[in-house]
N, C-alpha and C positions, 0 to 999 in steps of 0.2 A: 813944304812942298811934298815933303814924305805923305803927309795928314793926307791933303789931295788926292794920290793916287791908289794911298791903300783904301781912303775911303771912292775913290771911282772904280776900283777892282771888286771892293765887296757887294755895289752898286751892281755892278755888273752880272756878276757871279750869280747875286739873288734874282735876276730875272731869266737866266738860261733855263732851259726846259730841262728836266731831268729823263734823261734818254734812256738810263738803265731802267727806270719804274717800269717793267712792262708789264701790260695787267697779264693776270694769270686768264687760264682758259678753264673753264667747267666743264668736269668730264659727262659723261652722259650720251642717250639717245632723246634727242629732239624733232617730232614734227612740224616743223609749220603748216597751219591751213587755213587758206584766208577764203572767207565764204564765195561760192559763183559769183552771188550777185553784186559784190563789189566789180566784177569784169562786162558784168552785161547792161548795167542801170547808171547812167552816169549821173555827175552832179553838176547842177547851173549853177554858178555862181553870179550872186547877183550884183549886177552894175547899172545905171541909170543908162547908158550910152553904148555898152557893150554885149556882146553875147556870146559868153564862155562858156563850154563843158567840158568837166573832168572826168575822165576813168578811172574810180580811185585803183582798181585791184593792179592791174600791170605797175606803177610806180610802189606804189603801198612791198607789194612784194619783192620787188628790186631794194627796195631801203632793206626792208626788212632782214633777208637773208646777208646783204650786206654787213649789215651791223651785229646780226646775231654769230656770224661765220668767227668774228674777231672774239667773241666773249666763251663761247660753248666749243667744242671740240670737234662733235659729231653732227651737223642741224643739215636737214633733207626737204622737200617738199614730201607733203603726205599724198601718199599715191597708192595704188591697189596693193602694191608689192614692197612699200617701203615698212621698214621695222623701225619701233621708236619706242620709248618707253615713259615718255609726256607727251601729249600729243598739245599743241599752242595753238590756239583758237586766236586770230586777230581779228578785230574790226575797225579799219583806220574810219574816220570820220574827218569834215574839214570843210571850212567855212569863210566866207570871204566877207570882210569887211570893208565897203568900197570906201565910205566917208575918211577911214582912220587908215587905210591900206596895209591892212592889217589880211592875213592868212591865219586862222585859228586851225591847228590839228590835233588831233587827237588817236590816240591807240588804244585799246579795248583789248587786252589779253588776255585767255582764260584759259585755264590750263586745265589737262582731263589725263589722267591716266588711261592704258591702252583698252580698260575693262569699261571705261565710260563715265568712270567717276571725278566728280568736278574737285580740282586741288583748289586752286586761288582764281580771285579776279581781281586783275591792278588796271587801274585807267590812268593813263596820263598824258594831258595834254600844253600845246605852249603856245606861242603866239610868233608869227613872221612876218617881221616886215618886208616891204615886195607890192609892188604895182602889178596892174590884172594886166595892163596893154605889152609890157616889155618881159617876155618868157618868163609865164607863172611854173611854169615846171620849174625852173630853176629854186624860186621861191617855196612853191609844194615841198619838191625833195628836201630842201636845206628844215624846213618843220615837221614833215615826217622824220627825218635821221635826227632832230633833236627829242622828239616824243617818244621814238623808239629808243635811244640812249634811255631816257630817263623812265621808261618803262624795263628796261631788264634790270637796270641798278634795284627796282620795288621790286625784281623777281626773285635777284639774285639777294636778298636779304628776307625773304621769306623762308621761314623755317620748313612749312609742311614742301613747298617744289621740292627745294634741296633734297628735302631726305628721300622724295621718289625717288627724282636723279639723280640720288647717290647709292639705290638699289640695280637701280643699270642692270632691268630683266625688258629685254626687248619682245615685244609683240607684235606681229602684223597690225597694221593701223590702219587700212584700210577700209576698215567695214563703220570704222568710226569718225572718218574722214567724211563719207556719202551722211553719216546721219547727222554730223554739226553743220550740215549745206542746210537742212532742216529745219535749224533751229531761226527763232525770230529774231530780229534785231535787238540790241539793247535800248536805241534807244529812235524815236521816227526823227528823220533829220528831213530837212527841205534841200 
């Protein structure tokens, strides 16, 4: 009987979550800037019977700062007046699959120091399952905050970011903010 309970204790024990692991936070000055035209161009998603449109940039940047606020210390929206000393270029992307109901998303982060010079670019994307007719927000957000997770973990193991952000020489970012609204898409999405 002993057998039984010390092995349902260890049983046990192995599947509680470890509460003290708290992830550490990255020091640093971080801006986020998600281009205009994710706010003003939205996306159809296609359905034989349905007719959806998403806006990616309001959700995109709600996931975003969400997620990033837990991992980095300092993270801003990049605005006329904000100081940062990486400036994070996103370009959420996202795709509906009507036959397999399936949400495909994607994150495009590129990273530029305050002088305009490009550090890294990580893409990562996942797949969410989720029906278009019963609140696809729901389904969006839960694929965005899986893409963006799995986009800082490729940021935060790249050597060249870290070592900007671990110079932590803040710059006004603003002037580089108006000229990544500039730049072209990575990639033409429908």
């Amino acid at each position: 009987m002993t057998k039984y309970i010390l092995a349902f204790s260890l049983l046990t024990l192995s599947y509680m979550p470890f509460s003290n692991a708290a992830t550490t936070t990255q020091t640093g000055n971080v801006a986020v800037h998600i281009a205009k035209r994710n706010y003003f161009h939205p996306v159809r998603f296609l359905h034989p019977y349905m007719d959806v449109w998403h806006m990616k940039g309001p959700l995109a940047e709600k996931v975003a700062l969400s997620t990033l606020q837990t991992r980095f210390s300092n993270i801003n929206q990049c605005r006329d007046n904000s100081e940062a000393s990486v400036v994070l270029l996103l370009e959420p992307n996202i795709f509906y699959n009507a036959q397999l109901r399936v949400f495909h998303t994607e994150f495009i982060a590129r990273a530029y120091t305050t002088d305009g010079e490009p550090i890294t670019q990580v893409r990562r994307e996942t797949e969410q399952l989720g029906m278009l007719s019963s609140t696809p927000e729901f389904y969006i957000e839960k694929g965005y905050t899986s893409a963006m997770n799995q986009t800082i973990e490729a940021l935060l193991t790249d050597q060249a970011f870290l070592s900007v952000l671990d110079k932590n020489t803040p710059i006004k970012a603003g002037d580089l903010c108006h000229t990544l609204d500039k730049l072209p898409s990575e990639n033409f999405y429908y």
